[in-house]
C-alpha positions as protocol buffer text, in pm:
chain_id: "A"
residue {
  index: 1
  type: UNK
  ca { x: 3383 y: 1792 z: 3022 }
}
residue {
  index: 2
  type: UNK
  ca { x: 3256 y: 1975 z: 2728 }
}
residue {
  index: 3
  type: UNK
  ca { x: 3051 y: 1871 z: 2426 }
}
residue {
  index: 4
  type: UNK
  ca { x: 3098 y: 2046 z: 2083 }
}
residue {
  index: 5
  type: UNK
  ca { x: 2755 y: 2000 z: 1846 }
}
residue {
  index: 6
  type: UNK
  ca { x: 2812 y: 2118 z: 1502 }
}
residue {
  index: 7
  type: UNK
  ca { x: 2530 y: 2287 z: 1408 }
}
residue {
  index: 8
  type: UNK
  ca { x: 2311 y: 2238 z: 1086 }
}
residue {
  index: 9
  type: UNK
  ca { x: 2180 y: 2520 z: 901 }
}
residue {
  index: 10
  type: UNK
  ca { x: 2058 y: 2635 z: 556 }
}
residue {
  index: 11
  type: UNK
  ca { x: 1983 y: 3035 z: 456 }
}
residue {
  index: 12
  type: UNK
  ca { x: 2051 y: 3144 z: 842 }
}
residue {
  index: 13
  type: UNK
  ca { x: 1795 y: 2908 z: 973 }
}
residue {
  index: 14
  type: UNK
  ca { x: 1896 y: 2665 z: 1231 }
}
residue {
  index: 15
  type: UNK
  ca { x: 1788 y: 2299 z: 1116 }
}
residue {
  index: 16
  type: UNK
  ca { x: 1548 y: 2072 z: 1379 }
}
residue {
  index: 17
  type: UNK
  ca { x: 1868 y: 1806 z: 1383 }
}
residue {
  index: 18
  type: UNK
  ca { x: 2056 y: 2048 z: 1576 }
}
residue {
  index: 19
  type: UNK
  ca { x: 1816 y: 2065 z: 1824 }
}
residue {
  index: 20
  type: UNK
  ca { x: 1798 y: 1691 z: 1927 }
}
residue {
  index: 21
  type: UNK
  ca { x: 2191 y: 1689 z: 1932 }
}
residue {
  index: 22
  type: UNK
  ca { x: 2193 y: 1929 z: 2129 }
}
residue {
  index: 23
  type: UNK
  ca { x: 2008 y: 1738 z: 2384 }
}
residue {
  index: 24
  type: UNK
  ca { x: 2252 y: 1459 z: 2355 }
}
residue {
  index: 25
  type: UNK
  ca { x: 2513 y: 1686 z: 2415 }
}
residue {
  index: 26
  type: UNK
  ca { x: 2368 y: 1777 z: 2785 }
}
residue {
  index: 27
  type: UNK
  ca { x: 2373 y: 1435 z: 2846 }
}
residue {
  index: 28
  type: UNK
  ca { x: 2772 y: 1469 z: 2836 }
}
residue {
  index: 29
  type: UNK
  ca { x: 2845 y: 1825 z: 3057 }
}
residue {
  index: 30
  type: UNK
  ca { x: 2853 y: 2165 z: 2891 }
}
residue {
  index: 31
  type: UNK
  ca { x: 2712 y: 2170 z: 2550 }
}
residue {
  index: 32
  type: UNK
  ca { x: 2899 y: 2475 z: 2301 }
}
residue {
  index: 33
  type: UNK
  ca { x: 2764 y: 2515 z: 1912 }
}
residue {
  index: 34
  type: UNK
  ca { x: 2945 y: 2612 z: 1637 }
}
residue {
  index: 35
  type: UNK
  ca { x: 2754 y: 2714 z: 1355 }
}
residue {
  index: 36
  type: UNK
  ca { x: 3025 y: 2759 z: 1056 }
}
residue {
  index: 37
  type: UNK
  ca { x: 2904 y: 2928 z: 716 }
}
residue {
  index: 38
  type: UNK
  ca { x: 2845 y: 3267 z: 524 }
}
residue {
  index: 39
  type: UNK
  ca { x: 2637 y: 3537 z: 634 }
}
residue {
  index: 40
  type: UNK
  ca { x: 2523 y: 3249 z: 913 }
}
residue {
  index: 41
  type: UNK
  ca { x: 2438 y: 3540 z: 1188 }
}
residue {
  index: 42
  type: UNK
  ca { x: 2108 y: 3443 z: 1232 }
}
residue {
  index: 43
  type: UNK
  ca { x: 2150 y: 3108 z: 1261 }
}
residue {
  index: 44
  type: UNK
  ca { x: 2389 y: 3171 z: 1515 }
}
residue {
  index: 45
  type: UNK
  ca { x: 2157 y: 3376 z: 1708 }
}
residue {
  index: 46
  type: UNK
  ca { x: 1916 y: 3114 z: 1717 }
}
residue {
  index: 47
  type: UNK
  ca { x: 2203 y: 2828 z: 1823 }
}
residue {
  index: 48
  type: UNK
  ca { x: 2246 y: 3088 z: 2129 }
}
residue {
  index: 49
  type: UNK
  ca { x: 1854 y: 3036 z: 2192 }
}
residue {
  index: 50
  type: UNK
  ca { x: 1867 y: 2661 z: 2292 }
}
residue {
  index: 51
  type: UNK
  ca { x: 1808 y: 2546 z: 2631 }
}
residue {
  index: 52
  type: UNK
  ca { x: 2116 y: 2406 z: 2763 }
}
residue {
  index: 53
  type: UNK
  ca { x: 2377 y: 2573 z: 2532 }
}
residue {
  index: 54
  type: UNK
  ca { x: 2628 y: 2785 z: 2712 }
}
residue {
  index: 55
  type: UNK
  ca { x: 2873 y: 2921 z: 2434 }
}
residue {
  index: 56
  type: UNK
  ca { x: 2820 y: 2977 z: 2053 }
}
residue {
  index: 57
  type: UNK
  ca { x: 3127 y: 2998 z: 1843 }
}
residue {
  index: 58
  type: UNK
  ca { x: 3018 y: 3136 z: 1530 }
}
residue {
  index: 59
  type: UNK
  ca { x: 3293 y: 3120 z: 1206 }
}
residue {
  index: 60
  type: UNK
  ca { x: 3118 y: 3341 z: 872 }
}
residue {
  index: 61
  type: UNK
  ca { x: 3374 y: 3303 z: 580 }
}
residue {
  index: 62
  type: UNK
  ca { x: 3372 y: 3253 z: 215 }
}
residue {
  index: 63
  type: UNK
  ca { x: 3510 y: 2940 z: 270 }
}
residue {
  index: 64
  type: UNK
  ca { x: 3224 y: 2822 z: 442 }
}
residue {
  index: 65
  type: UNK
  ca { x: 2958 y: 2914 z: 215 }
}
residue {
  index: 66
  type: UNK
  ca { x: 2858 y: 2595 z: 84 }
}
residue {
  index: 67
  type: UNK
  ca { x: 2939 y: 2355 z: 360 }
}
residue {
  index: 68
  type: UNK
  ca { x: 3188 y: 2161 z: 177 }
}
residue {
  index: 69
  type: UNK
  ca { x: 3329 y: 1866 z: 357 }
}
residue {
  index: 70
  type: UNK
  ca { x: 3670 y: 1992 z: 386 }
}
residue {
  index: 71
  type: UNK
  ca { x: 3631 y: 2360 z: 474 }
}
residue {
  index: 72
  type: UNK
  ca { x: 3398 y: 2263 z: 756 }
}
residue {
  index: 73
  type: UNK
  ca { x: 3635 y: 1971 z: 862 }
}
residue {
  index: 74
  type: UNK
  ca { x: 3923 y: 2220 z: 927 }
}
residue {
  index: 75
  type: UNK
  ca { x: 3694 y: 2471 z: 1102 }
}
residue {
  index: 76
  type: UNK
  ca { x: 3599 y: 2160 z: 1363 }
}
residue {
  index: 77
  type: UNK
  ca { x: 4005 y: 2058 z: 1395 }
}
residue {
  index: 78
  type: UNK
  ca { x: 4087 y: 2441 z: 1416 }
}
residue {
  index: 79
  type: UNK
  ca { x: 3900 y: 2404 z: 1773 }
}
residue {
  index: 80
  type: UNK
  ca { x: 3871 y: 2054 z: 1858 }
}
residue {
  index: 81
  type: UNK
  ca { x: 4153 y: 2000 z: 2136 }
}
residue {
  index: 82
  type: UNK
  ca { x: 3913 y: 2219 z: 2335 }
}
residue {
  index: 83
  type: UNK
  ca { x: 3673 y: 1979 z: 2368 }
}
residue {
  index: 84
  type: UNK
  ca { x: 3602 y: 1604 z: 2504 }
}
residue {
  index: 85
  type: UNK
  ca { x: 3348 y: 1507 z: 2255 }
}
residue {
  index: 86
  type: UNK
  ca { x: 3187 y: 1633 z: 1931 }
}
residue {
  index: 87
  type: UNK
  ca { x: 2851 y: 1568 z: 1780 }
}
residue {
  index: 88
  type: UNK
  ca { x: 2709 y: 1567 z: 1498 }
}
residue {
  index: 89
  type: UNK
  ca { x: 2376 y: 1480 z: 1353 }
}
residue {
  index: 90
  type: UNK
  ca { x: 2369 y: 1156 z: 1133 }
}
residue {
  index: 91
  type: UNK
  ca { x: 2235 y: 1312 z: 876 }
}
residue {
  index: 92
  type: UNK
  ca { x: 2388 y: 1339 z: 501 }
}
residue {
  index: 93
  type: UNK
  ca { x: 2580 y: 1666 z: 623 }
}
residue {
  index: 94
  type: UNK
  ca { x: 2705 y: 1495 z: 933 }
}
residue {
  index: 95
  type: UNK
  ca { x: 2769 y: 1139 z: 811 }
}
residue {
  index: 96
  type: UNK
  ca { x: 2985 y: 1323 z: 545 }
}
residue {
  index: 97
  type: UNK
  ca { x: 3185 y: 1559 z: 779 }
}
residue {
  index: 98
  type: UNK
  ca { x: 3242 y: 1350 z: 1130 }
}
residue {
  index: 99
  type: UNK
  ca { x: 3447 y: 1056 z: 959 }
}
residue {
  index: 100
  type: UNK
  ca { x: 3685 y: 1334 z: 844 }
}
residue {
  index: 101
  type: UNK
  ca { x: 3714 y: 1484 z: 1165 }
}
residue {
  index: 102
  type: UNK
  ca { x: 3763 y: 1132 z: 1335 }
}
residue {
  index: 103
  type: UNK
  ca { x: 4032 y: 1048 z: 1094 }
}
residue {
  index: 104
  type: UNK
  ca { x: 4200 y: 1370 z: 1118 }
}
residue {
  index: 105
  type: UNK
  ca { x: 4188 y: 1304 z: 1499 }
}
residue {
  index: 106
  type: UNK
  ca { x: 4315 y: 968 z: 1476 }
}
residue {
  index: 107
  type: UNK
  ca { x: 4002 y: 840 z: 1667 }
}
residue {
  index: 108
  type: UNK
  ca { x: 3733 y: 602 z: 1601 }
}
residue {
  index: 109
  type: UNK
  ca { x: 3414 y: 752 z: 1559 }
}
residue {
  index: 110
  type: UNK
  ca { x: 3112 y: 648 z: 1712 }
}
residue {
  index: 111
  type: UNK
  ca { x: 2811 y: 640 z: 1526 }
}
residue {
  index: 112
  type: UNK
  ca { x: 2446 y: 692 z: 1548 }
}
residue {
  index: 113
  type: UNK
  ca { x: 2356 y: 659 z: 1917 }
}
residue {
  index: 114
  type: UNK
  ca { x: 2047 y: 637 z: 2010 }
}
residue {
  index: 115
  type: UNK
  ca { x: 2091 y: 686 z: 2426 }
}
residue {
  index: 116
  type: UNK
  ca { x: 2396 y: 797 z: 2642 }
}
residue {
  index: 117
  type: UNK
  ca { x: 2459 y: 608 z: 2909 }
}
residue {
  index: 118
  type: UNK
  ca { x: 2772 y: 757 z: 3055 }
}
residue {
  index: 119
  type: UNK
  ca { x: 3050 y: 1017 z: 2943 }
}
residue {
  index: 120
  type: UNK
  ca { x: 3231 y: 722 z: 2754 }
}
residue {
  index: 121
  type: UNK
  ca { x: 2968 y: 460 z: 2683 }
}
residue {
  index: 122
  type: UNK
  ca { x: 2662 y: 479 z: 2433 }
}
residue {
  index: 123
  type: UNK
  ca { x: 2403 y: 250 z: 2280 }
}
residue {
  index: 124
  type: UNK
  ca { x: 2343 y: 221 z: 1911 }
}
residue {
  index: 125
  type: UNK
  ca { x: 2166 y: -14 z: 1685 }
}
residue {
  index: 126
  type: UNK
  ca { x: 2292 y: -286 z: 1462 }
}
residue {
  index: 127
  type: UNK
  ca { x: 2199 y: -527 z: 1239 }
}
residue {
  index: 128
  type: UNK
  ca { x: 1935 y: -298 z: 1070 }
}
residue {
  index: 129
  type: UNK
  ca { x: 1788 y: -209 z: 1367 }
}
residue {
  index: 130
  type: UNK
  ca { x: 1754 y: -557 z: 1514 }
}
residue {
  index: 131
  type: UNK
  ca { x: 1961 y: -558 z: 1791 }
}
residue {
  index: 132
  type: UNK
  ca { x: 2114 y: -257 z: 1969 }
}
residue {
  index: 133
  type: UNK
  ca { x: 2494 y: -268 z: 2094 }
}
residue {
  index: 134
  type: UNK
  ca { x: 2650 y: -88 z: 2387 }
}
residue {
  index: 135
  type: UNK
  ca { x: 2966 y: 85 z: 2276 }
}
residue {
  index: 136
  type: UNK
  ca { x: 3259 y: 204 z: 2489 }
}
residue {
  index: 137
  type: UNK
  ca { x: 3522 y: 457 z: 2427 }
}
residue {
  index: 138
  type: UNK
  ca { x: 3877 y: 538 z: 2548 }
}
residue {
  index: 139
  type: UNK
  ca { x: 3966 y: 806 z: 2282 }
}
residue {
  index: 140
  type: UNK
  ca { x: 4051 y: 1120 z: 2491 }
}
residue {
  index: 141
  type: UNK
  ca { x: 3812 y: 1321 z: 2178 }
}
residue {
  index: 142
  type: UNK
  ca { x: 3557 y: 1126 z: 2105 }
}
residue {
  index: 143
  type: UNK
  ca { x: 3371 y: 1222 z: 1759 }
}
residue {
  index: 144
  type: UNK
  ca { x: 3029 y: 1066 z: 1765 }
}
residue {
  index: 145
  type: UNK
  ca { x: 2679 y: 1075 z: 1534 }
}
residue {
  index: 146
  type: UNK
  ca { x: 2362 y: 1074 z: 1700 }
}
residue {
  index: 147
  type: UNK
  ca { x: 1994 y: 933 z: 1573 }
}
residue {
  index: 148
  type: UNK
  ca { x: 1796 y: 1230 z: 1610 }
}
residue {
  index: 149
  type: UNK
  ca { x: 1479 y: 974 z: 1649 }
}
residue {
  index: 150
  type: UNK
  ca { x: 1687 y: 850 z: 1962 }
}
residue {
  index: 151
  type: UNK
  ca { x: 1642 y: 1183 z: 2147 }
}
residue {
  index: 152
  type: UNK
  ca { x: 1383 y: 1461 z: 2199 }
}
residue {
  index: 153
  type: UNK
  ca { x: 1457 y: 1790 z: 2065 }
}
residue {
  index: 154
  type: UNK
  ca { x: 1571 y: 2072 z: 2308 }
}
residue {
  index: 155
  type: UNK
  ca { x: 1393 y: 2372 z: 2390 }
}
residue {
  index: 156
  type: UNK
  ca { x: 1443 y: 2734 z: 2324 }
}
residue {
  index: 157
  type: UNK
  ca { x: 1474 y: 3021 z: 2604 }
}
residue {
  index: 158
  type: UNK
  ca { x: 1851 y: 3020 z: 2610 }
}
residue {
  index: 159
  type: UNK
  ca { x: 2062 y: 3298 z: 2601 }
}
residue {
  index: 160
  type: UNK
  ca { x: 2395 y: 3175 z: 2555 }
}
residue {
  index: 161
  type: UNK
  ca { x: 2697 y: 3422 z: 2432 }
}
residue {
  index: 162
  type: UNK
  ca { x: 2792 y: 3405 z: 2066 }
}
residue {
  index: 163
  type: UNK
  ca { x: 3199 y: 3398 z: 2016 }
}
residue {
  index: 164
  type: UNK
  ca { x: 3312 y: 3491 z: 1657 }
}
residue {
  index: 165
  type: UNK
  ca { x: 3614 y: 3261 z: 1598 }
}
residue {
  index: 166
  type: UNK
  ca { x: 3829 y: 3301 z: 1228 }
}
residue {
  index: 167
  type: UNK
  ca { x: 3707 y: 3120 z: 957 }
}
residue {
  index: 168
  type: UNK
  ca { x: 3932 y: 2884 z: 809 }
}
residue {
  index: 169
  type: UNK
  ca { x: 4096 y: 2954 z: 430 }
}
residue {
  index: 170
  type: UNK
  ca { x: 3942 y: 2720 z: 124 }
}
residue {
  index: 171
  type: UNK
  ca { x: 4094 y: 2365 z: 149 }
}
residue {
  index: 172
  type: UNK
  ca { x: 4143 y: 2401 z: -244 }
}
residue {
  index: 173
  type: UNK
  ca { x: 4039 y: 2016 z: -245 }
}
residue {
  index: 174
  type: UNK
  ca { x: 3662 y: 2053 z: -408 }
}
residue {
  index: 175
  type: UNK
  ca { x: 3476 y: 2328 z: -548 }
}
residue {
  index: 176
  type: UNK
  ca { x: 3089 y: 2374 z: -511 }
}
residue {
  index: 177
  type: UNK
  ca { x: 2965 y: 2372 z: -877 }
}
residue {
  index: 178
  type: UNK
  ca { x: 2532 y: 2371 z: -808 }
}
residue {
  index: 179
  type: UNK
  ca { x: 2261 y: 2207 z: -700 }
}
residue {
  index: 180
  type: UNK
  ca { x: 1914 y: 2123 z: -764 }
}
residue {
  index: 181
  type: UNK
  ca { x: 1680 y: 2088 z: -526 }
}
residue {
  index: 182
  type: UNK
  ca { x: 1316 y: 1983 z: -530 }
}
residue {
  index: 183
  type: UNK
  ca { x: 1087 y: 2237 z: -414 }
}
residue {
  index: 184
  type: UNK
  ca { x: 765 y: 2105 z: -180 }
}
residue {
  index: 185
  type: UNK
  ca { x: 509 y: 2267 z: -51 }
}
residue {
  index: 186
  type: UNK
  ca { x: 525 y: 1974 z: 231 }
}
residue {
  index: 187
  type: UNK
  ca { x: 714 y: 1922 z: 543 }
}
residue {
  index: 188
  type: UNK
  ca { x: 1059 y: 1788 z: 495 }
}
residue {
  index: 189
  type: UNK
  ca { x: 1012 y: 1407 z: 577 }
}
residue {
  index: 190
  type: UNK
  ca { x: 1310 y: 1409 z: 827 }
}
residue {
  index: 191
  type: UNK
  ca { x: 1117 y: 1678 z: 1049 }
}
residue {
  index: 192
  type: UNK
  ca { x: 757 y: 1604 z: 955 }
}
residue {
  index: 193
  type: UNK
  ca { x: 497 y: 1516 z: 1190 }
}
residue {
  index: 194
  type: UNK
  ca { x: 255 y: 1294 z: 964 }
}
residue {
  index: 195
  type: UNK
  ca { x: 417 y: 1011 z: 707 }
}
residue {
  index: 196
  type: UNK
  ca { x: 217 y: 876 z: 465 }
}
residue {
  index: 197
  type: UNK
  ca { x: 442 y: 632 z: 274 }
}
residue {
  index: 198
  type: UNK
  ca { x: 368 y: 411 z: -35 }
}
residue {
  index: 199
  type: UNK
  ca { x: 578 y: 49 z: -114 }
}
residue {
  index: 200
  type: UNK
  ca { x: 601 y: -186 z: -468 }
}
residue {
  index: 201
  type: UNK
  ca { x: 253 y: -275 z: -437 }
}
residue {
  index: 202
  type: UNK
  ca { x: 73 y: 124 z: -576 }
}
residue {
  index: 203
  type: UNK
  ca { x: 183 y: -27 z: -904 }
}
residue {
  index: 204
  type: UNK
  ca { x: 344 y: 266 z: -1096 }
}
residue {
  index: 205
  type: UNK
  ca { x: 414 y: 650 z: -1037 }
}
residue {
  index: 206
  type: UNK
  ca { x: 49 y: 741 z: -1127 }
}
residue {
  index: 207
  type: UNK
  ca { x: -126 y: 540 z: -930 }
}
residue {
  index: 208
  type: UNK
  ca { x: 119 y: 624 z: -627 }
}
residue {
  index: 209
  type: UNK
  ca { x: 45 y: 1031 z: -655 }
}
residue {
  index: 210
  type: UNK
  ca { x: -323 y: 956 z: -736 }
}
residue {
  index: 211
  type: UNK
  ca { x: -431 y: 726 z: -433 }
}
residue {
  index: 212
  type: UNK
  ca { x: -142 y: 852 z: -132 }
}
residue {
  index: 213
  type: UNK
  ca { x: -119 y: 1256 z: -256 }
}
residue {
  index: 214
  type: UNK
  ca { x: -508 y: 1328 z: -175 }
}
residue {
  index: 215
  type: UNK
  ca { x: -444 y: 1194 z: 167 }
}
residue {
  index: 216
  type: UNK
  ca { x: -91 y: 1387 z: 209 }
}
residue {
  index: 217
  type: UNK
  ca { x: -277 y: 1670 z: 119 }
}
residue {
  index: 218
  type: UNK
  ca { x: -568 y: 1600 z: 363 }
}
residue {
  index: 219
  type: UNK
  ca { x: -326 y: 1559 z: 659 }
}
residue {
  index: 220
  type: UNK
  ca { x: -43 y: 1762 z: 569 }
}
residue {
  index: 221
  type: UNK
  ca { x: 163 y: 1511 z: 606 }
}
residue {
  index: 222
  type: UNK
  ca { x: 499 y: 1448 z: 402 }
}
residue {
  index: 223
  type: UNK
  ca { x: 529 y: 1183 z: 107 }
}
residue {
  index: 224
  type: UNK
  ca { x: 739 y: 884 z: 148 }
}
residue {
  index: 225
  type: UNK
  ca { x: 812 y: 553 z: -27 }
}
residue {
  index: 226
  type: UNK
  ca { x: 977 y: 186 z: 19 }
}
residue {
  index: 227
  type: UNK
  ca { x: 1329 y: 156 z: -130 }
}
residue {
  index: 228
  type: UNK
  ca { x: 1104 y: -88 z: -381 }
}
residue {
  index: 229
  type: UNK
  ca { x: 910 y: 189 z: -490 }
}
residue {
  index: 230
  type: UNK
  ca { x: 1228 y: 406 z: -520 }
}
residue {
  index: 231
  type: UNK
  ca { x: 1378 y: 142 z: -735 }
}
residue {
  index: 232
  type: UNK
  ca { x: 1110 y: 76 z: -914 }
}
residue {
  index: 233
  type: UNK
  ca { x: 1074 y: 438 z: -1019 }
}
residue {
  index: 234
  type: UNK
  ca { x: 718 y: 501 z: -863 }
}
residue {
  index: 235
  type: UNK
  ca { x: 881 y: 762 z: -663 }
}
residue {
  index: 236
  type: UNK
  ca { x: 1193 y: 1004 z: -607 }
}
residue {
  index: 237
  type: UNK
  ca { x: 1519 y: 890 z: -398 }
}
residue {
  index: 238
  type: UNK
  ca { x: 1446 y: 1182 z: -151 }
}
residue {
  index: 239
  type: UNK
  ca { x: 1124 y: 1006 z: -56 }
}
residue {
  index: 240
  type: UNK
  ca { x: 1309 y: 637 z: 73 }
}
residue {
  index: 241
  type: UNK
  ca { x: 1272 y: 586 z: 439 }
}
residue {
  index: 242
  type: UNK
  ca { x: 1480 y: 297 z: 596 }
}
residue {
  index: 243
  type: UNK
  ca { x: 1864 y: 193 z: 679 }
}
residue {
  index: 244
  type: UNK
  ca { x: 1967 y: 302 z: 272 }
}
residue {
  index: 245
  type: UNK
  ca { x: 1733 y: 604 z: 318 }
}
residue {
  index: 246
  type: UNK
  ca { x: 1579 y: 802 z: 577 }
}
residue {
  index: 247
  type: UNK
  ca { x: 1532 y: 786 z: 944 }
}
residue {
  index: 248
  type: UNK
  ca { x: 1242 y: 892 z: 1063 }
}
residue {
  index: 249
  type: UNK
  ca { x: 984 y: 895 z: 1417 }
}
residue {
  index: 250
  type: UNK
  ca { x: 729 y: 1121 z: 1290 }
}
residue {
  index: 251
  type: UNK
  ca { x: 391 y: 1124 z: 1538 }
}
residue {
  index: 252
  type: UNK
  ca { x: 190 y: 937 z: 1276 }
}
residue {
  index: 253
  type: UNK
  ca { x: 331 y: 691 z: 998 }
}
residue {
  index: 254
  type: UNK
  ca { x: 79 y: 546 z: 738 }
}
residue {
  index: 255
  type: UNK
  ca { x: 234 y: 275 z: 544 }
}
residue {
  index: 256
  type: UNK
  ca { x: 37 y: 197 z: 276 }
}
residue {
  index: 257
  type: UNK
  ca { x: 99 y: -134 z: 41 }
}
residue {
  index: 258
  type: UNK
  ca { x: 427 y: -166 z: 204 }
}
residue {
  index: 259
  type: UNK
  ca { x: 486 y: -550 z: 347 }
}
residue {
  index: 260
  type: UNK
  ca { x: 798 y: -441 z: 590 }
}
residue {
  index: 261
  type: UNK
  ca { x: 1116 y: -517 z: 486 }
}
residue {
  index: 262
  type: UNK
  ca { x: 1395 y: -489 z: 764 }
}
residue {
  index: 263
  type: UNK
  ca { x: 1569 y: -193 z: 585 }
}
residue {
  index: 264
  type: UNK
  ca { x: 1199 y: -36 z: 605 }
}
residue {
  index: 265
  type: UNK
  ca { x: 1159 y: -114 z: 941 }
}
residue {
  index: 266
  type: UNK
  ca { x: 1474 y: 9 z: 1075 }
}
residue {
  index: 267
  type: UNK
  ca { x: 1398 y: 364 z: 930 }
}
residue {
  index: 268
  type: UNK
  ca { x: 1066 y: 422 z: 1064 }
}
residue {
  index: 269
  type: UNK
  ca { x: 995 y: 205 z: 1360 }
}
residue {
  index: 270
  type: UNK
  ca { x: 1032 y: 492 z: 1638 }
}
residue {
  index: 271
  type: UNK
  ca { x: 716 y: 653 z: 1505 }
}
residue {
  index: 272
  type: UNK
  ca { x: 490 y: 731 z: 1757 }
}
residue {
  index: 273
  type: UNK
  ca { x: 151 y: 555 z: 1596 }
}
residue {
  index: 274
  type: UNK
  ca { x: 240 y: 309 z: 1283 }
}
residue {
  index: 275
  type: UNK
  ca { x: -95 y: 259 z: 1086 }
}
residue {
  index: 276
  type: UNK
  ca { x: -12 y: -45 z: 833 }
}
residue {
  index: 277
  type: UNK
  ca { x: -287 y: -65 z: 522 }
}
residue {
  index: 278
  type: UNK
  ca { x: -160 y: -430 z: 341 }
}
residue {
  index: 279
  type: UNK
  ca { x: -406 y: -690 z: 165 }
}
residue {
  index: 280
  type: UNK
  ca { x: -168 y: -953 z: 300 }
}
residue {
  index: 281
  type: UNK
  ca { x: -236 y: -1045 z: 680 }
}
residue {
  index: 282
  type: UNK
  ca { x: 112 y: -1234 z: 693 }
}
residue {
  index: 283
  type: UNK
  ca { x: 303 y: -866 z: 630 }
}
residue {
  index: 284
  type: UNK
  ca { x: 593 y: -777 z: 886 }
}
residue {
  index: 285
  type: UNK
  ca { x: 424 y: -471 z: 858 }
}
residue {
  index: 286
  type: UNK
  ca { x: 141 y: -566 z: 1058 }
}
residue {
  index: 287
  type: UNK
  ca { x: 439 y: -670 z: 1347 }
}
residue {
  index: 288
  type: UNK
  ca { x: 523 y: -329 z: 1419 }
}
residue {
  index: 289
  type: UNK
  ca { x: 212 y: -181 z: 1332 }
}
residue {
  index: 290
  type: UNK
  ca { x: -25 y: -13 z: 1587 }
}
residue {
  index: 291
  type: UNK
  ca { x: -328 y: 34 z: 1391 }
}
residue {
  index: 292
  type: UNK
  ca { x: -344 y: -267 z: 1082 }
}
residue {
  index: 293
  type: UNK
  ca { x: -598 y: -300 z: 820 }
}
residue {
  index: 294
  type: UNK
  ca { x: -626 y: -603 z: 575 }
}
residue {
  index: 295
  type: UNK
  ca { x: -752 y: -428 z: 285 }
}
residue {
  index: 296
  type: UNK
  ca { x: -639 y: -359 z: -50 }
}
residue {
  index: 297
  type: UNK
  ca { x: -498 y: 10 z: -64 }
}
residue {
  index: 298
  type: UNK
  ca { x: -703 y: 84 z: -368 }
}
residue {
  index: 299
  type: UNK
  ca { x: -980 y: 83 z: -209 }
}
residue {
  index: 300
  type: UNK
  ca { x: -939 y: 160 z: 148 }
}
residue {
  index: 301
  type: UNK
  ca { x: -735 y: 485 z: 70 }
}
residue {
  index: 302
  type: UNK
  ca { x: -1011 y: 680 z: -118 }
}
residue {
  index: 303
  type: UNK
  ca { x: -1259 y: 564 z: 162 }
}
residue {
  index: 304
  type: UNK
  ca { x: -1019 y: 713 z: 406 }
}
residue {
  index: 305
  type: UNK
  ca { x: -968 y: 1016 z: 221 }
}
residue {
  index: 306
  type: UNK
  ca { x: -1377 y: 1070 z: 184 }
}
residue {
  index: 307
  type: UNK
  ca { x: -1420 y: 1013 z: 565 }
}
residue {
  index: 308
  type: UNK
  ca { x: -1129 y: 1310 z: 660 }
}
């Protein structure tokens, strides 16, 4: 059997995602990349780099360029029947591409795992993280999404070949118009290795970048936020970690005034070292928490700050 990954990538560099798919993959027999896009070459050349990866198919059109949905969903059918399963990362990219390809495939797609257990059977969690269900499949493709928390990433020293396949013409169905993207000068908070994370109780948008930035800044860690804080405006949507935000397992998570709701908890609970900062003892936090202190943030933060 052979495993497809579809690579992630933005300006020809390979994104970390890929690299814990990719270690899925292995878990399933041979493990091929494709890396579709414009002027993706590089990234290509670093997909043939992995550990574990024996063929690269590399597609560089027009029609690629901005990863729509459509064009990449073609470029995946256009080679699918060589393959028994295909992964993607369940990230926004993947979560909006693999339901297309399962449809188009007429399969039932599999979502999220967070372990392999055979070539046909997978676990993955449910009910917001609470319990964890094992999943079977008969389709003869099987399109699936993996946690990258759920699996380590793989490691470079590969020298696998790279096969330039046609790129597939524009669907005509959507049209890239722009973006705008935030610029930080921090670690994206899906790949960063310190969290510190602020909930409804820092009060307002001030107070949030006055007490939690100084100690971003002192670990150079990555800025995140409770889906109350989101909605309450104290800070931007790209910051939410949980089920309606992001998933992260960074090696240190500092959750600061957050009291642990079960969407919260389901994003961040594979962190390595949770460190829970809450004036009320009764918090879920403090359930999943490895390091708690029963202090008001206020206070505590600065004094943490001082003593890095």
């Amino acid at each position: 059997m052979t495993a497809l990954v579809i690579a992630e990538h933005e300006h020809g560099a390979l994104k970390g995602a890929t690299l814990n798919t990719v270690t899925a993959a292995a878990q399933l027999g041979e493990v091929h990349v494709l890396v579709a896009g414009a002027d993706c070459a590089a990234a290509a050349q670093a997909a043939s780099q992995i550990a574990g990866v024996t063929k690269v198919l590399h597609a560089d059109g027009a029609s690629l360029g901005e990863q729509l949905a459509e064009n990449i969903t073609a470029q995946v059918i256009a080679v699918a029947s060589n393959y028994s399963h295909i992964l993607f990362a369940a990230t926004a990219h993947g979560k909006n591409v693999a339901p297309r390809v399962a449809a188009k495939l007429d399969v039932a797609q599999i979502s999220e795992i967070t372990k392999v257990i055979s070539a046909d059977t997978y676990e993955r969690p449910i009910y917001a993280g609470n319990a964890v269900a094992t999943v079977q499949s008969s389709d003869k493709i099987q399109v699936i999404t993996v946690r990258t928390t759920g699996f380590d990433a793989a490691a470079l020293g590969g020298s696998a070949p790279i096969e330039t396949i046609a790129a597939v013409a524009d669907s005509g169905k959507s049209a890239f118009v722009g973006s705008e993207i935030a610029k930080s000068d921090r670690p994206e908070l899906t790949a960063a290795k310190i969290i510190v994370s602020g909930g409804r109780a820092m009060g307002s948008s001030d107070k949030f970048n006055d007490v939690l930035t100084p100690l971003a800044d002192k670990l150079g860690a990555a800025l995140g936020a409770s889906r109350a804080a989101v909605d309450a405006g104290y800070a931007p949507n790209d910051w939410q970690v949980g089920q309606t935000g992001k998933i992260v397992a960074p090696s240190l998570y500092i959750a600061c005034g957050i009291s642990g709701a079960i969407q919260h908890l389901a994003g961040m609970k594979d962190s390595k070292v949770i460190v829970a900062i809450n004036k009320d003892a009764e918090a879920p936090i403090f359930s999943v928490a490895d390091y708690g202190l029963e202090a008001d943030l206020f206070v505590a933060v600065p004094e943490l700050v001082k003593a890095l």
